[in-house]
ROTI-796663 format. One record per residue (C-alpha): x, y, z. Coordinates in pm, whole numbers, padded with zeros to 5 digits, always signed. Example, Ala and Ser with C-alpha at 12.3 -4.5 7.8 and 13.67 -1.06 7.14 Angstrom:
2
+01230-00450+00780;+01367-00106+00714;
# end
This chain:
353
-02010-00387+01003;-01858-00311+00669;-01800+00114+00623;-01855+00276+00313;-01562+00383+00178;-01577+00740+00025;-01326+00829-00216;-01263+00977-00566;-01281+00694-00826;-01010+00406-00804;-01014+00398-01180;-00848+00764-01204;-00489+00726-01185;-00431+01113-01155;-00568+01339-00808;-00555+01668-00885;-00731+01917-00629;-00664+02322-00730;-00925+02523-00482;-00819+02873-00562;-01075+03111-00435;-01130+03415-00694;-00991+03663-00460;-00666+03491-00392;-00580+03521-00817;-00603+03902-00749;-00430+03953-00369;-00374+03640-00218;-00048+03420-00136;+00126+03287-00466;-00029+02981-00604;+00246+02639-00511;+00242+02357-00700;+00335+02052-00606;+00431+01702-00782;+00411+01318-00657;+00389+00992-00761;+00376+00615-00696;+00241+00349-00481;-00130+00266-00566;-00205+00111-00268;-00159+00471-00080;-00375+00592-00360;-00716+00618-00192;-00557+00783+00158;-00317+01002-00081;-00636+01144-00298;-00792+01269+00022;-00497+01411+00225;-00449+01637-00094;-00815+01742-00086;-00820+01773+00295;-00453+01989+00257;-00570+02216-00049;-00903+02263+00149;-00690+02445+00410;-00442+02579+00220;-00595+02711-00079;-00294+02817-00221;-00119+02446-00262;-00215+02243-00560;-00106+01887-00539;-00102+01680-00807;-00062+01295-00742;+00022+01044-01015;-00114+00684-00908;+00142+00493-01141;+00281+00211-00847;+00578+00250-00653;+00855+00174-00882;+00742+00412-01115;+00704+00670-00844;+01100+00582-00682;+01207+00625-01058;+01062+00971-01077;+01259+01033-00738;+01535+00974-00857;+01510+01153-01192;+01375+01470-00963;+01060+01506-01181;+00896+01502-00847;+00855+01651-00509;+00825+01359-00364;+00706+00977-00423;+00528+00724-00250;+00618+00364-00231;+00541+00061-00030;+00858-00075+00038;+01169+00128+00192;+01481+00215-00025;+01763+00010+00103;+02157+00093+00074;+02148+00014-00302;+01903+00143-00436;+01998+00482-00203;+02330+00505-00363;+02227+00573-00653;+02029+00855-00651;+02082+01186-00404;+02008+01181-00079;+01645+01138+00072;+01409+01078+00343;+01225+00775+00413;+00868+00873+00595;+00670+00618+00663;+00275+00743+00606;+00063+00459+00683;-00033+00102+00675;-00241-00156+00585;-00324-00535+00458;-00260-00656+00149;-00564-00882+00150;-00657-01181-00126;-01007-01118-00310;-01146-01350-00544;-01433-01382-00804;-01625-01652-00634;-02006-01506-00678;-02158-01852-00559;-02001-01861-00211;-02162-01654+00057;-01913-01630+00337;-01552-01589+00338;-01292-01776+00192;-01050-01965+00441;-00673-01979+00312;-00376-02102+00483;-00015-01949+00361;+00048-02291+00186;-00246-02301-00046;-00161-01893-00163;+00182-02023-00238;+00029-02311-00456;-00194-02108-00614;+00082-01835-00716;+00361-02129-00775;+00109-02325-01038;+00075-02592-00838;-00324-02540-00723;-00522-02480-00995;-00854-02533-00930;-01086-02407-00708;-01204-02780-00562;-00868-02852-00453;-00856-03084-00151;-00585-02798-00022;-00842-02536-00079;-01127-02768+00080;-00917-02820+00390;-00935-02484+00465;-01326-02448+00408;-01445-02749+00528;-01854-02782+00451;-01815-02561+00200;-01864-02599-00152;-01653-02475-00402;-01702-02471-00769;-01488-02719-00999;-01356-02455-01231;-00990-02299-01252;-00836-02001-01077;-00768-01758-01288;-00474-01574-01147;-00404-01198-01124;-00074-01022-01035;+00095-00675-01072;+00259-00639-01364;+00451-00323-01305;+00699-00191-01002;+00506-00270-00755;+00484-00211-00331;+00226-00452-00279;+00359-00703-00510;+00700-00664-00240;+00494-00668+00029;+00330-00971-00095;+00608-01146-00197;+00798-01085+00061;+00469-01295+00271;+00496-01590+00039;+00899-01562+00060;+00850-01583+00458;+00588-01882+00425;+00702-02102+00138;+01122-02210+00069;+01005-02312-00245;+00862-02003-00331;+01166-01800-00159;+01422-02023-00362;+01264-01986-00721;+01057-01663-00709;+01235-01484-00430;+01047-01104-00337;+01074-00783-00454;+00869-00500-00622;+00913-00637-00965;+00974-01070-00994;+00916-01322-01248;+00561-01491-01184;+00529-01863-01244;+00189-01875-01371;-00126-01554-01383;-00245-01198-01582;-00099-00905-01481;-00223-00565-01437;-00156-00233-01395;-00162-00069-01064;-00413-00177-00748;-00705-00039-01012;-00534-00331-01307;-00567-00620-01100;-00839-00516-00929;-01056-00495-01297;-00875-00816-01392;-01045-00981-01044;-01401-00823-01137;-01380-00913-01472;-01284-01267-01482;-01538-01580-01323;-01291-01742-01105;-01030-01522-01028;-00763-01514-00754;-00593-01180-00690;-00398-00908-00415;-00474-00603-00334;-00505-00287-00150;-00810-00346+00088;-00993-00030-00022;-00975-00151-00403;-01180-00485-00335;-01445-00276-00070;-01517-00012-00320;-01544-00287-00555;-01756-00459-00391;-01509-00747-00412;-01500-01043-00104;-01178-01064+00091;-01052-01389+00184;-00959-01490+00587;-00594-01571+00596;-00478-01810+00814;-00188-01639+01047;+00086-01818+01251;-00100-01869+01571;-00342-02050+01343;-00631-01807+01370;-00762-01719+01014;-00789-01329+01000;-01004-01073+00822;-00780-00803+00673;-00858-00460+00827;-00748-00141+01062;-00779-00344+01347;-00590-00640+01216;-00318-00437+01014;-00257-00216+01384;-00177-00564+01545;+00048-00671+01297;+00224-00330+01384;+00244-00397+01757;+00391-00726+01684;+00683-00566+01544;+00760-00238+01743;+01093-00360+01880;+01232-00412+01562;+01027-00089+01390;+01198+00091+01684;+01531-00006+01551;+01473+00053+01134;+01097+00186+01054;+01191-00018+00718;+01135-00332+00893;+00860-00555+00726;+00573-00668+00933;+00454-00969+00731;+00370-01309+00880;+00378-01209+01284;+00456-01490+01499;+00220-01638+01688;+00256-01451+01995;+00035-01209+01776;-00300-01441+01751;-00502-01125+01584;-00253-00952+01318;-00336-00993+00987;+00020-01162+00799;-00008-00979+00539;+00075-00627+00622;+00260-00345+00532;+00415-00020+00608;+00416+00296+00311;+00624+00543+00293;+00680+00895+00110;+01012+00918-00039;+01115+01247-00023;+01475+01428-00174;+01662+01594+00150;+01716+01881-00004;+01600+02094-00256;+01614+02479-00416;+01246+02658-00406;+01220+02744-00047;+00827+02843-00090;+00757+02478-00223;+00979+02326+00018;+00779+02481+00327;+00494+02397+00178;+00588+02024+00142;+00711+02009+00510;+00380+02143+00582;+00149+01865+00408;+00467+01627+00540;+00307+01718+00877;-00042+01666+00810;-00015+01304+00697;+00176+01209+00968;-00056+01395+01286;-00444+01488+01140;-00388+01288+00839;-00360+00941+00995;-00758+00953+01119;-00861+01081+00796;-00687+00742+00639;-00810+00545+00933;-01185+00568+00775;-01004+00440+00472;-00921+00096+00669;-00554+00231+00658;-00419+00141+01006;-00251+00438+01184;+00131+00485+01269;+00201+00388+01632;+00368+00671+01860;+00780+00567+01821;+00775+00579+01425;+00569+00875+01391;+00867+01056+01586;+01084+00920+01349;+00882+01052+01133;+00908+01384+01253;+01249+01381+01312;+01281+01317+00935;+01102+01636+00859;+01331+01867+01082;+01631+01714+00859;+01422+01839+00469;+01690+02101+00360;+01676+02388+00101;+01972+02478-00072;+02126+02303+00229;+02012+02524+00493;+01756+02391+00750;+01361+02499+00673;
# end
């Protein structure tokens, strides 16, 4: 049974939550302010951990820019920010150029295909080698016999795909290319993976929200996404076809055994992709990913460092339900003590908090 999803609009790229009580302007605790930015796909969980977290601290504003995750590592780096939010981890090159941070990982979820198909009444089937097609040029339209193989009995309208893709810095665009990189050669030999690559063929968008309005918008359309985008939407999701053969619905459940599949390797490096589990994982969803909060080690305002460690420690312990009614699937026990870990080594003016 499909849950509602409650959030504040998808469109709005900015969550801003100031609950200052009247009393508090005239005797209570200095008002904090606090900066982010980044991923999208975090956007819906991030827009109600800073309600939830301003609720019960009054005195914190939070102010969240939804602007994808290159834009938000960028702002990292520049130290416009308190902290960003991407979908993929920071590896030894991109670290080395900026001072040093902390890689948190927040949450997960799918990455999950929705289309503009308002004919068909029950889920699209796809297997990794058709979404590869479709992306690579190669499967145009929607009555494709490599389409049809998936969906047998069903009929599909002859009319082209109209494709959608990120157009800026992007989490789920690495976490989605680094799927079709693990599924096709061809597409890991011309197209490679990345937060930012050079599509063969499609329209792209800005942000979850962009390609999400390009999918709505357009009869025929073929797009990725952030899960909560296409249910608010009211968008379909398509079943992807997993290596033990079982086509999968993307969701907590799905996204939490993609997870398990991985925990030796999370246990080693938290920045380990779980895309494409093997088959000894019949019910993860392939295309999965963590997302983390990228957050400078040290910095020089002690009262808005405590209060970052503080919301730190809400998304990682009460925080995870609240994003598990988002369809966000929870952090499993050994990376949320990383997590934690990570938080005891936040610095100000290079003394422990």
């Amino acid at each position: 049974m499909k849950k509602r999803i409650v959030v504040a609009s998808l469109v709005a790229t900015v969550v801003t939550v100031a609950l200052t009580l009247t009393a508090c302007k005239s005797s209570g605790p200095k008002m904090v302010q606090l900066s982010g930015a980044g991923s999208t796909f975090v956007y819906p969980a991030m827009s109600r951990w800073v309600l939830a977290f301003s609720q019960a601290h009054p005195n914190v504003q939070i102010n969240y820019q939804s602007i994808g995750s290159g834009g938000g590592v960028q702002q990292v780096k520049a130290g416009t920010v308190d902290f960003g939010a991407s979908d993929y981890p920071l590896m030894a090159d991109a670290l080395s150029q900026m001072k040093p941070v902390v890689q948190i990982p927040e949450t997960a979820g799918p990455v999950c295909i929705t289309y503009n198909l308002p004919a068909l009444k029950q889920p699209l089937k796809l297997s990794a080698g058709v979404i590869a097609g479709i992306y690579l040029g190669k499967i145009t339209n929607w009555q494709d016999k490599e389409i049809a193989a998936d969906n047998p009995g069903v009929k599909l309208p002859k009319e082209p795909i109209v494709v959608a893709h990120r157009s800026d810095g992007s989490g789920t665009t690495a976490a989605f290319t680094s799927y079709l990189s693990s599924v096709s050669p061809e597409w890991k030999t011309k197209v490679g993976h990345g937060g930012s690559v050079s599509w063969p063929v499609g329209l792209g968008g800005k942000g979850n929200e962009g390609v999400t309005g390009l999918v709505k918008q357009s009869p025929g359309a073929f797009g990725y996404v952030e899960l909560a985008y296409a249910l608010e939407n009211n968008l379909p999701v398509a079943q992807v076809k997993n290596q033990a053969g079982n086509y999968i619905t993307p969701s907590t459940e799905s996204t939490t055994a993609a997870i398990s599949a991985f925990t030796a390797e999370l246990a080693k490096d938290p920045r380990s992709p779980i895309v494409n589990a093997p088959a000894t994982a019949p019910q993860a969803y392939p295309i999965s990913t963590l997302t983390f909060l990228i957050v400078p080690k040290d910095g020089t305002n002690k009262v808005n460092r405590e209060a970052l460690k503080s919301f730190l420690e809400y998304v990682i312990t009460d925080g995870q339900a609240v994003a598990n009614k988002l369809h966000y699937a929870p952090l499993p026990d050994g990376v949320k003590e990383f997590d934690e870990q990570q938080i005891k080594d936040l610095t100000v003016n290079g003394q422990p908090l």
